[in-house]
N, C-alpha and C positions, 0 to 999 in steps of 0.2 A: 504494500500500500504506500502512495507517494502522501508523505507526509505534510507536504504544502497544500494537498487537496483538501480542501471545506465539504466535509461529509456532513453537517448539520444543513445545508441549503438543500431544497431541490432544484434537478435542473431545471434549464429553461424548455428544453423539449417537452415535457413532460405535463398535461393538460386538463385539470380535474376540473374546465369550468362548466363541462356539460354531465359532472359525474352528478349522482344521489348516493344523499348519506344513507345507510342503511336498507337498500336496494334488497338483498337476497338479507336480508336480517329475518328469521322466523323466531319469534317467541317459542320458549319449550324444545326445537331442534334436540335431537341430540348429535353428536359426531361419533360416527364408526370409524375406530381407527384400525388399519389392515392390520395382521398379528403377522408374522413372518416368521415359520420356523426353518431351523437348521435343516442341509439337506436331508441329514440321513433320519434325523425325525421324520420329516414331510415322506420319504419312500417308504419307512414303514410303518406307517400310517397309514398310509395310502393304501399299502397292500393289506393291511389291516381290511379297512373300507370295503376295497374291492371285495375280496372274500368275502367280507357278509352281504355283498351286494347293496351298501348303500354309500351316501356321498360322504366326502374327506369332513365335511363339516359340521355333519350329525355327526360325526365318531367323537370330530376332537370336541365339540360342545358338551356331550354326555360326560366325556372324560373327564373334562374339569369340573364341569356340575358333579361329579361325584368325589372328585376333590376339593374341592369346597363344603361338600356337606362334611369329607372326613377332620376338616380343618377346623369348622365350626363346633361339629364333636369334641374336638378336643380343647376347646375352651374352657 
């Protein structure tokens, strides 16, 4: 980073005078944030899944729903 540069300004290029504030603003939203597991988790898992025949997402959801209830047990 060039230290003579003024990072507090914005540039001039730069054109918020036909923006709206709060445009995609939803009261209540929530935000899903993607989980991203290691490869060799996600392959078997996955073959986990396939074998029962259903998707990577009900597996790993079940999964921790059920660690969670073992977490809360041990409270």
């Amino acid at each position: 980073m060039n230290p003579t540069v003024d990072t507090d300004e914005m540039p001039a290029e730069i054109d918020f005078s036909g923006g709206a504030r709060g445009k995609f603003y939803r009261p209540g939203a929530q935000v899903r944030l993607p989980i991203h597991l290691e490869a060799g988790v996600q392959d078997t898992l996955a073959a986990i899944a396939n074998a029962r025949g259903i998707e990577l997402s009900v597996l790993v959801n079940d999964l921790l729903r059920k660690d969670i209830e073992l977490i809360q047990m041990a409270r």
